[in-house]
KEPAZA-539262 format. One line per field, with one value per residue (C-alpha): residue number from 1; residue in three letters; x, y, z. Coordinates in Angstrom, 3 decimals, padded with zeros to 6 digits. Each point is the difference from the previous one (the first is absolute). Layout:
REM residues N
pos (NUM;...) .
code (Ala;...) .
x (X;...) .
y (Y;...) .
z (Z;...) .
***
This chain:
REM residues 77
pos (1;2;3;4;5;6;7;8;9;10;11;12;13;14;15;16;17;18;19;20;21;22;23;24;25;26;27;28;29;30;31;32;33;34;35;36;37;38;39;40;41;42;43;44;45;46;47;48;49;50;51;52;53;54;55;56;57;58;59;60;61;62;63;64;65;66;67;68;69;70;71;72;73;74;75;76;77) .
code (Unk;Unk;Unk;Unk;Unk;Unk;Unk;Unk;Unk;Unk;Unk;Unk;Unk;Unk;Unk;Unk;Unk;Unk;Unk;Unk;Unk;Unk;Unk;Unk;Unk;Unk;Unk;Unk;Unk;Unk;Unk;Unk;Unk;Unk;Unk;Unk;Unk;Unk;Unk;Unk;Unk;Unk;Unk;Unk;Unk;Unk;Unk;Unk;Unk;Unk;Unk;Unk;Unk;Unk;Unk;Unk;Unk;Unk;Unk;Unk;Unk;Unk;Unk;Unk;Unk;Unk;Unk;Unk;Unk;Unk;Unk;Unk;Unk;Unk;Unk;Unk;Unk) .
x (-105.256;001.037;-002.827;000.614;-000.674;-003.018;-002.928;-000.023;003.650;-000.751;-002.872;002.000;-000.733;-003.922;-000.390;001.300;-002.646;-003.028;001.140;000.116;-003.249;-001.615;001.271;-001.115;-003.046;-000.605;000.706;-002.312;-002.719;000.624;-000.419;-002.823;-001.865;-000.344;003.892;-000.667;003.002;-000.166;-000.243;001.635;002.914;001.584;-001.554;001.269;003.413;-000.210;-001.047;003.089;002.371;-001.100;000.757;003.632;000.806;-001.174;001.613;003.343;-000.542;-000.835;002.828;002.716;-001.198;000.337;003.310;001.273;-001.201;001.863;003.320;-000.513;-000.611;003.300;000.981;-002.626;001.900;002.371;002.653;-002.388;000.408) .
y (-003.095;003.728;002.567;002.508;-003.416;-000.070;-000.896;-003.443;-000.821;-003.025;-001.483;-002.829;-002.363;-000.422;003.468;000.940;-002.303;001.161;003.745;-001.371;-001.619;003.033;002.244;-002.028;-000.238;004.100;000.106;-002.635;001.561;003.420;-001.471;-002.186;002.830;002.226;001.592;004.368;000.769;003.665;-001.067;-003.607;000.485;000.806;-002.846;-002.240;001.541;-000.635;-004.188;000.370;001.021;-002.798;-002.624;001.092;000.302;-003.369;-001.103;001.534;-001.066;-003.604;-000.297;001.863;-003.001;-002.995;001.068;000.759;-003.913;-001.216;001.497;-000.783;-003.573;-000.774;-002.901;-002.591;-000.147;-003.110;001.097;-000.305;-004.318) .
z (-009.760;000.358;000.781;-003.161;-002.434;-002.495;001.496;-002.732;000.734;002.481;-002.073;-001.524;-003.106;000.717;000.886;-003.367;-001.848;002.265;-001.191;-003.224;000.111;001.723;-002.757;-002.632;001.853;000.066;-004.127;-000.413;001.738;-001.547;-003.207;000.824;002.086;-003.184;-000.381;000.052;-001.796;001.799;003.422;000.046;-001.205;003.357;001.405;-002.776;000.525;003.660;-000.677;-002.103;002.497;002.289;-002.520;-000.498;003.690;000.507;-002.823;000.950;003.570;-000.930;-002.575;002.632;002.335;-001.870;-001.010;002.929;000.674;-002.846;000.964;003.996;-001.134;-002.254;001.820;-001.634;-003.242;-000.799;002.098;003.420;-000.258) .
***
């Protein structure tokens, strides 16, 4: 992995759902915990972010598994 990558670039498929889950996890408790609209909403925005790296590191991942493993179709007999 090069040195100037994102700091989530190596996580992989489950590191993708535990950002997931731990951005889902921040909303939730924001809106559990009594939501401030004045002072949450840069939390909230923050949970948010999480969730869509993960899911854009999670999705890039499996992909990237799909295509590496082409050879299991019915052409691999």
């Amino acid at each position: 992995m090069p040195t100037d990558a994102p700091w989530w670039a190596g996580l992989g498929p489950v590191g993708g759902a535990v950002l997931i889950v731990l951005g889902l996890g921040a909303a939730l408790f924001l809106f559990l915990g009594g939501f401030d609209p004045e002072g949450d909403v840069t939390m909230l925005h923050g949970a948010a972010k999480v969730v869509a790296i993960g899911a854009v590191v999670a999705g890039g991942a499996l992909i990237s598994r799909s295509r590496r493993g082409g050879g299991t179709g019915s052409g691999a007999e």
